[in-house]
C-alpha positions as CSV (number, residue, x, y, z in Angstrom):
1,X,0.0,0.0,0.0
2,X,1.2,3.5,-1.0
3,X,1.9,5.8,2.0
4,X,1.6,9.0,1.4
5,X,3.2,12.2,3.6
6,X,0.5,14.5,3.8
7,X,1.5,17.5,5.4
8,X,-1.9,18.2,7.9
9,X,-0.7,20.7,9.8
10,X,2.3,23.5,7.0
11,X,3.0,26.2,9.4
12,X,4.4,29.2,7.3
13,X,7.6,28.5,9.6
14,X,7.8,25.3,6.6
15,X,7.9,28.8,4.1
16,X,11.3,29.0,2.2
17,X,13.1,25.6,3.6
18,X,12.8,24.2,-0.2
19,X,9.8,22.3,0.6
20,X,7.2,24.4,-0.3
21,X,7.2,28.6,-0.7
22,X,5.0,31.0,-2.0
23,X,6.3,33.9,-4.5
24,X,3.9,36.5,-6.6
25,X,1.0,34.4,-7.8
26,X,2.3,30.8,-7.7
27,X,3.2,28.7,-4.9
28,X,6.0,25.7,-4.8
29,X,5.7,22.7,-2.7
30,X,7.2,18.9,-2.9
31,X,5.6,15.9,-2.5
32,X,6.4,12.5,-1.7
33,X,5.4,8.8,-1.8
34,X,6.6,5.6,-0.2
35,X,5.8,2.0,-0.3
36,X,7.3,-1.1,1.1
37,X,8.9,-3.8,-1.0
38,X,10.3,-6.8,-0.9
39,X,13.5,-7.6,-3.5
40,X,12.5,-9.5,-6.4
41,X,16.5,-10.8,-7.7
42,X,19.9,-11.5,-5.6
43,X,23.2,-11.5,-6.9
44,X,26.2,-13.0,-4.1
45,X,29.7,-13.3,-5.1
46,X,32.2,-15.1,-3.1
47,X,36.1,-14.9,-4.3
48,X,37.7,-18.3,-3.6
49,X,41.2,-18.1,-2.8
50,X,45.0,-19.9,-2.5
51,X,48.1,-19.1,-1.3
52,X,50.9,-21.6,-2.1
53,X,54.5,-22.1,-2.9
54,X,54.0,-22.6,-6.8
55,X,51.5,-20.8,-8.6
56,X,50.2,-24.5,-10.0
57,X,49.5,-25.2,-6.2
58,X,47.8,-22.1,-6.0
59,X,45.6,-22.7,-9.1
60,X,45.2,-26.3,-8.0
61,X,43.9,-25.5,-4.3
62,X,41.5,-22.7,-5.8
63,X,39.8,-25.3,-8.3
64,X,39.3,-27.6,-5.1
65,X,37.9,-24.6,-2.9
66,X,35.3,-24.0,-5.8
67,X,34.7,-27.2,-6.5
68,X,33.9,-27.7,-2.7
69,X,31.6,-24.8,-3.1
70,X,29.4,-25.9,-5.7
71,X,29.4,-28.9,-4.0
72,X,27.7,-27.0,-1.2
73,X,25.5,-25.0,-3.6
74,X,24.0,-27.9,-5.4
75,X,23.6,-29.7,-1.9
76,X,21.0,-26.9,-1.4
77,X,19.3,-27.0,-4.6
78,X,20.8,-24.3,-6.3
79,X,20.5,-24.9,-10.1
80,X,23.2,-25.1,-12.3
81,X,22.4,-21.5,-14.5
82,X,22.0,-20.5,-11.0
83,X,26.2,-20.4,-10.5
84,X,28.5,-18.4,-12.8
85,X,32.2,-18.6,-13.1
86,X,34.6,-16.0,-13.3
87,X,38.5,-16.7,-14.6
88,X,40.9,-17.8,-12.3
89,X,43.5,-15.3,-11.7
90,X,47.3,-16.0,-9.9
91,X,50.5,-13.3,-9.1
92,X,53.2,-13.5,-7.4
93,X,53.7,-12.0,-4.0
94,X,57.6,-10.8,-4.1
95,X,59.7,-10.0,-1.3
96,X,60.6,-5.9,-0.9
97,X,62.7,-4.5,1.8
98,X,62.9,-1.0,2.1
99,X,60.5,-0.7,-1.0
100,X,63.1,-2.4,-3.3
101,X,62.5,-5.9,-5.0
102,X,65.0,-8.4,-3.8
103,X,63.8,-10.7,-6.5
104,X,62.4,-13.8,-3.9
105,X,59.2,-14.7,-4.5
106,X,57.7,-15.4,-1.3
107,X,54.4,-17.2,-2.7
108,X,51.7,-17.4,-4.8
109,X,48.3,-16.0,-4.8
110,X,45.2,-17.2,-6.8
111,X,41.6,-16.4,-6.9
112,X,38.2,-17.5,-8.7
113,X,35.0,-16.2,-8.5
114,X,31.7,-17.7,-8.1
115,X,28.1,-16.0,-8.1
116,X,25.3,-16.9,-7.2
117,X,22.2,-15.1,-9.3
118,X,18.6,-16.3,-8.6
119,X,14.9,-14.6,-8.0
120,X,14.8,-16.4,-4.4
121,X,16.0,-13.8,-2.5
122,X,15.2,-15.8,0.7
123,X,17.4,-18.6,-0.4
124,X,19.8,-16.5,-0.9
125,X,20.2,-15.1,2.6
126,X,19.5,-19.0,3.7
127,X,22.8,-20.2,1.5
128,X,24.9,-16.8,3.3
129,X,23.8,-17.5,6.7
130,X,24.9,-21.2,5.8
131,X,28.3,-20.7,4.7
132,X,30.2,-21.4,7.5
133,X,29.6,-25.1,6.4
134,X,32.2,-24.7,3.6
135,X,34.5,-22.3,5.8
136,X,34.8,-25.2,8.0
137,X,36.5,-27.6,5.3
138,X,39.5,-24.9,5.2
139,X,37.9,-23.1,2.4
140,X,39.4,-19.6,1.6
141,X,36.3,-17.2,1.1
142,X,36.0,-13.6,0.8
143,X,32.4,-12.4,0.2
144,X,30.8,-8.5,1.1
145,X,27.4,-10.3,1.4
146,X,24.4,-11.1,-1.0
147,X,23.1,-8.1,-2.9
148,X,19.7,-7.6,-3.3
149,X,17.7,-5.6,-5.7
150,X,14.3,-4.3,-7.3
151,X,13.8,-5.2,-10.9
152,X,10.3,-4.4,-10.8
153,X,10.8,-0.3,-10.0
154,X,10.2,0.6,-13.6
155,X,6.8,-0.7,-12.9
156,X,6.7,0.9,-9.9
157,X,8.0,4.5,-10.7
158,X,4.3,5.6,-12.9
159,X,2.1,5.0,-9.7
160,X,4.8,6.4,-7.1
161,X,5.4,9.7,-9.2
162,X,1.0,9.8,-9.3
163,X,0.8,9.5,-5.8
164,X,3.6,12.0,-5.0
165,X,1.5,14.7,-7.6
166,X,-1.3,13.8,-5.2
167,X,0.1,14.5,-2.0
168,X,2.2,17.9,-3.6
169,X,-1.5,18.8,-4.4
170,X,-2.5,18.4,-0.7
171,X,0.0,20.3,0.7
172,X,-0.4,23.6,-1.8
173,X,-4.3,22.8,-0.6
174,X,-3.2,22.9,3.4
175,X,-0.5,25.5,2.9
176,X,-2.5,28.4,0.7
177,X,-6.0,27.1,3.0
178,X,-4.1,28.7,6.4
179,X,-4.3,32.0,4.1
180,X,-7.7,31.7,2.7
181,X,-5.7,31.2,-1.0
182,X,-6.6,28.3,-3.5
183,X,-4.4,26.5,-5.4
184,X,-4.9,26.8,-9.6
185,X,-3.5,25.4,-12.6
186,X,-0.2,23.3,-12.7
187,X,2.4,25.3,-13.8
188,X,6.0,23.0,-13.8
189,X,6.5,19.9,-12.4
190,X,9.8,18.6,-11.9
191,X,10.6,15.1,-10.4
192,X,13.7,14.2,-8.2
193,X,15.6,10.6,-8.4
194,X,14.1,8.4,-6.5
195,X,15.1,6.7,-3.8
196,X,15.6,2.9,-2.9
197,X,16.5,2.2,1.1
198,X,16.4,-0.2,3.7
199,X,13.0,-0.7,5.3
200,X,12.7,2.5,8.2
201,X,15.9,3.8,6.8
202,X,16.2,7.2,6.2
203,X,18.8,7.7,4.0
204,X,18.5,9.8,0.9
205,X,21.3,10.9,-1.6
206,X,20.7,14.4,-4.1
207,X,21.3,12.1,-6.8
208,X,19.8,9.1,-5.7
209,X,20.3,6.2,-3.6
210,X,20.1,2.6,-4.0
211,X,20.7,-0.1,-0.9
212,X,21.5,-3.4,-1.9
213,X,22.3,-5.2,1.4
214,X,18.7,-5.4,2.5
215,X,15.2,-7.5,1.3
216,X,12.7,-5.7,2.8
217,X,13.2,-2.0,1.2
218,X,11.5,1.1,0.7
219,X,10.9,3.1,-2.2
220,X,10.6,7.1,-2.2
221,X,9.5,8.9,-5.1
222,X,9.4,13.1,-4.9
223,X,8.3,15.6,-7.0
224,X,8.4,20.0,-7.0
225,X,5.0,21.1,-8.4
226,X,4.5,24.8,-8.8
227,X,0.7,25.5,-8.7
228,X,-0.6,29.2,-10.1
229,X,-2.6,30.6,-6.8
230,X,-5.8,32.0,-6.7
Protein backbone atom coordinates (compact mmCIF):
# COMPACT_ATOMS: atom_id res chain seq x y z
CA UNK A 1 0.00 0.00 0.00
CA UNK A 2 1.24 3.54 -1.03
CA UNK A 3 1.91 5.84 2.03
CA UNK A 4 1.56 9.04 1.40
CA UNK A 5 3.17 12.22 3.59
CA UNK A 6 0.53 14.55 3.77
CA UNK A 7 1.51 17.48 5.37
CA UNK A 8 -1.86 18.18 7.90
CA UNK A 9 -0.66 20.72 9.81
CA UNK A 10 2.34 23.48 6.97
CA UNK A 11 2.96 26.21 9.44
CA UNK A 12 4.37 29.20 7.33
CA UNK A 13 7.63 28.50 9.57
CA UNK A 14 7.84 25.30 6.65
CA UNK A 15 7.91 28.83 4.13
CA UNK A 16 11.28 28.97 2.22
CA UNK A 17 13.11 25.59 3.60
CA UNK A 18 12.75 24.23 -0.19
CA UNK A 19 9.81 22.35 0.61
CA UNK A 20 7.18 24.43 -0.25
CA UNK A 21 7.23 28.60 -0.66
CA UNK A 22 4.97 30.99 -2.04
CA UNK A 23 6.34 33.93 -4.48
CA UNK A 24 3.94 36.49 -6.63
CA UNK A 25 0.98 34.39 -7.80
CA UNK A 26 2.27 30.83 -7.74
CA UNK A 27 3.22 28.71 -4.90
CA UNK A 28 6.03 25.68 -4.80
CA UNK A 29 5.67 22.66 -2.72
CA UNK A 30 7.19 18.88 -2.87
CA UNK A 31 5.61 15.92 -2.54
CA UNK A 32 6.42 12.46 -1.72
CA UNK A 33 5.40 8.83 -1.83
CA UNK A 34 6.58 5.62 -0.21
CA UNK A 35 5.81 1.98 -0.34
CA UNK A 36 7.30 -1.06 1.12
CA UNK A 37 8.88 -3.84 -0.97
CA UNK A 38 10.29 -6.80 -0.94
CA UNK A 39 13.45 -7.57 -3.48
CA UNK A 40 12.50 -9.48 -6.42
CA UNK A 41 16.54 -10.82 -7.69
CA UNK A 42 19.88 -11.46 -5.56
CA UNK A 43 23.18 -11.52 -6.88
CA UNK A 44 26.23 -13.03 -4.12
CA UNK A 45 29.69 -13.32 -5.09
CA UNK A 46 32.15 -15.13 -3.06
CA UNK A 47 36.08 -14.86 -4.26
CA UNK A 48 37.73 -18.32 -3.57
CA UNK A 49 41.24 -18.15 -2.85
CA UNK A 50 44.99 -19.91 -2.45
CA UNK A 51 48.14 -19.09 -1.29
CA UNK A 52 50.92 -21.58 -2.11
CA UNK A 53 54.46 -22.11 -2.87
CA UNK A 54 54.01 -22.59 -6.81
CA UNK A 55 51.52 -20.81 -8.61
CA UNK A 56 50.24 -24.55 -10.02
CA UNK A 57 49.52 -25.24 -6.22
CA UNK A 58 47.85 -22.13 -6.02
CA UNK A 59 45.56 -22.72 -9.10
CA UNK A 60 45.24 -26.31 -7.96
CA UNK A 61 43.89 -25.46 -4.28
CA UNK A 62 41.47 -22.74 -5.79
CA UNK A 63 39.77 -25.34 -8.29
CA UNK A 64 39.27 -27.65 -5.11
CA UNK A 65 37.90 -24.61 -2.88
CA UNK A 66 35.30 -23.96 -5.83
CA UNK A 67 34.70 -27.19 -6.48
CA UNK A 68 33.93 -27.72 -2.72
CA UNK A 69 31.58 -24.83 -3.14
CA UNK A 70 29.37 -25.86 -5.75
CA UNK A 71 29.38 -28.85 -4.04
CA UNK A 72 27.71 -27.02 -1.22
CA UNK A 73 25.50 -25.03 -3.57
CA UNK A 74 23.98 -27.89 -5.39
CA UNK A 75 23.62 -29.67 -1.90
CA UNK A 76 21.05 -26.86 -1.40
CA UNK A 77 19.30 -26.95 -4.59
CA UNK A 78 20.84 -24.34 -6.30
CA UNK A 79 20.52 -24.94 -10.14
CA UNK A 80 23.23 -25.06 -12.27
CA UNK A 81 22.42 -21.54 -14.47
CA UNK A 82 22.04 -20.46 -11.00
CA UNK A 83 26.15 -20.37 -10.47
CA UNK A 84 28.53 -18.42 -12.80
CA UNK A 85 32.20 -18.63 -13.08
CA UNK A 86 34.61 -15.97 -13.33
CA UNK A 87 38.52 -16.70 -14.59
CA UNK A 88 40.89 -17.81 -12.32
CA UNK A 89 43.47 -15.28 -11.75
CA UNK A 90 47.29 -16.00 -9.87
CA UNK A 91 50.49 -13.28 -9.10
CA UNK A 92 53.24 -13.51 -7.37
CA UNK A 93 53.70 -12.05 -3.95
CA UNK A 94 57.58 -10.83 -4.15
CA UNK A 95 59.65 -10.04 -1.30
CA UNK A 96 60.60 -5.94 -0.87
CA UNK A 97 62.72 -4.54 1.76
CA UNK A 98 62.92 -1.03 2.07
CA UNK A 99 60.52 -0.69 -1.03
CA UNK A 100 63.05 -2.40 -3.33
CA UNK A 101 62.47 -5.92 -5.05
CA UNK A 102 64.95 -8.41 -3.83
CA UNK A 103 63.79 -10.71 -6.54
CA UNK A 104 62.39 -13.77 -3.94
CA UNK A 105 59.17 -14.69 -4.55
CA UNK A 106 57.66 -15.40 -1.29
CA UNK A 107 54.42 -17.20 -2.72
CA UNK A 108 51.65 -17.37 -4.80
CA UNK A 109 48.29 -15.98 -4.83
CA UNK A 110 45.22 -17.21 -6.79
CA UNK A 111 41.63 -16.45 -6.88
CA UNK A 112 38.23 -17.53 -8.73
CA UNK A 113 34.97 -16.20 -8.50
CA UNK A 114 31.73 -17.66 -8.08
CA UNK A 115 28.08 -15.95 -8.09
CA UNK A 116 25.26 -16.93 -7.20
CA UNK A 117 22.17 -15.15 -9.32
CA UNK A 118 18.61 -16.30 -8.62
CA UNK A 119 14.93 -14.60 -8.05
CA UNK A 120 14.83 -16.36 -4.43
CA UNK A 121 16.02 -13.78 -2.46
CA UNK A 122 15.16 -15.76 0.67
CA UNK A 123 17.41 -18.64 -0.39
CA UNK A 124 19.82 -16.47 -0.93
CA UNK A 125 20.21 -15.09 2.58
CA UNK A 126 19.46 -18.96 3.73
CA UNK A 127 22.84 -20.24 1.45
CA UNK A 128 24.94 -16.84 3.27
CA UNK A 129 23.78 -17.46 6.66
CA UNK A 130 24.94 -21.20 5.80
CA UNK A 131 28.35 -20.72 4.75
CA UNK A 132 30.19 -21.45 7.54
CA UNK A 133 29.56 -25.15 6.44
CA UNK A 134 32.23 -24.68 3.55
CA UNK A 135 34.45 -22.30 5.85
CA UNK A 136 34.75 -25.25 7.99
CA UNK A 137 36.49 -27.64 5.31
CA UNK A 138 39.55 -24.90 5.15
CA UNK A 139 37.92 -23.10 2.41
CA UNK A 140 39.41 -19.61 1.64
CA UNK A 141 36.33 -17.18 1.14
CA UNK A 142 35.99 -13.65 0.84
CA UNK A 143 32.43 -12.41 0.24
CA UNK A 144 30.78 -8.53 1.12
CA UNK A 145 27.40 -10.33 1.45
CA UNK A 146 24.44 -11.08 -0.97
CA UNK A 147 23.06 -8.07 -2.85
CA UNK A 148 19.66 -7.57 -3.30
CA UNK A 149 17.66 -5.55 -5.72
CA UNK A 150 14.26 -4.34 -7.27
CA UNK A 151 13.82 -5.24 -10.85
CA UNK A 152 10.25 -4.39 -10.76
CA UNK A 153 10.77 -0.33 -10.05
CA UNK A 154 10.25 0.58 -13.64
CA UNK A 155 6.80 -0.68 -12.88
CA UNK A 156 6.69 0.86 -9.94
CA UNK A 157 7.95 4.53 -10.68
CA UNK A 158 4.34 5.58 -12.91
CA UNK A 159 2.14 4.98 -9.71
CA UNK A 160 4.84 6.45 -7.14
CA UNK A 161 5.36 9.67 -9.24
CA UNK A 162 1.04 9.76 -9.26
CA UNK A 163 0.77 9.48 -5.79
CA UNK A 164 3.57 12.02 -5.00
CA UNK A 165 1.46 14.69 -7.60
CA UNK A 166 -1.25 13.78 -5.19
CA UNK A 167 0.15 14.51 -2.03
CA UNK A 168 2.16 17.93 -3.58
CA UNK A 169 -1.49 18.79 -4.41
CA UNK A 170 -2.53 18.43 -0.73
CA UNK A 171 0.03 20.29 0.67
CA UNK A 172 -0.42 23.59 -1.80
CA UNK A 173 -4.29 22.84 -0.64
CA UNK A 174 -3.18 22.89 3.35
CA UNK A 175 -0.46 25.50 2.89
CA UNK A 176 -2.49 28.39 0.68
CA UNK A 177 -6.01 27.05 2.98
CA UNK A 178 -4.08 28.69 6.44
CA UNK A 179 -4.26 32.00 4.13
CA UNK A 180 -7.74 31.70 2.66
CA UNK A 181 -5.74 31.17 -1.00
CA UNK A 182 -6.63 28.26 -3.55
CA UNK A 183 -4.42 26.52 -5.38
CA UNK A 184 -4.90 26.83 -9.64
CA UNK A 185 -3.49 25.37 -12.61
CA UNK A 186 -0.17 23.33 -12.70
CA UNK A 187 2.38 25.35 -13.77
CA UNK A 188 6.00 23.02 -13.83
CA UNK A 189 6.45 19.92 -12.40
CA UNK A 190 9.82 18.57 -11.89
CA UNK A 191 10.57 15.12 -10.35
CA UNK A 192 13.70 14.19 -8.21
CA UNK A 193 15.58 10.60 -8.38
CA UNK A 194 14.07 8.41 -6.53
CA UNK A 195 15.13 6.73 -3.75
CA UNK A 196 15.64 2.88 -2.93
CA UNK A 197 16.49 2.20 1.09
CA UNK A 198 16.44 -0.24 3.68
CA UNK A 199 13.02 -0.68 5.34
CA UNK A 200 12.72 2.52 8.16
CA UNK A 201 15.93 3.81 6.77
CA UNK A 202 16.15 7.17 6.23
CA UNK A 203 18.77 7.66 4.03
CA UNK A 204 18.50 9.78 0.86
CA UNK A 205 21.25 10.95 -1.57
CA UNK A 206 20.70 14.40 -4.14
CA UNK A 207 21.34 12.05 -6.75
CA UNK A 208 19.83 9.06 -5.72
CA UNK A 209 20.33 6.19 -3.61
CA UNK A 210 20.05 2.64 -4.02
CA UNK A 211 20.73 -0.11 -0.90
CA UNK A 212 21.52 -3.43 -1.88
CA UNK A 213 22.28 -5.21 1.44
CA UNK A 214 18.75 -5.36 2.46
CA UNK A 215 15.23 -7.46 1.34
CA UNK A 216 12.74 -5.66 2.83
CA UNK A 217 13.22 -2.01 1.18
CA UNK A 218 11.46 1.12 0.69
CA UNK A 219 10.94 3.12 -2.21
CA UNK A 220 10.62 7.11 -2.16
CA UNK A 221 9.46 8.86 -5.08
CA UNK A 222 9.42 13.12 -4.88
CA UNK A 223 8.28 15.63 -7.03
CA UNK A 224 8.35 19.99 -6.98
CA UNK A 225 4.95 21.07 -8.44
CA UNK A 226 4.54 24.77 -8.77
CA UNK A 227 0.70 25.53 -8.75
CA UNK A 228 -0.58 29.16 -10.07
CA UNK A 229 -2.55 30.62 -6.82
CA UNK A 230 -5.84 32.01 -6.71
Amino acid sequence: MVVLSVALAWGLQHVGDGIARRGGDTVSVRGTAQLNVKADRAVWKLSVSQSAETAAAAIAGVSTGVDQVVTFMKSKNVADDEIVFGSITSFANKEYIDGNSTGRVLSYEASREVIIRMDDVDKVASLAADLGEVLALGVNIYTGGPEYYLDALESLRPTLLAEAMTDAKLRAETLLGAVDGKIGEVRSVSSGPFQVTARDSTNVESGGYYETASIEKTVVATVLVEFATK
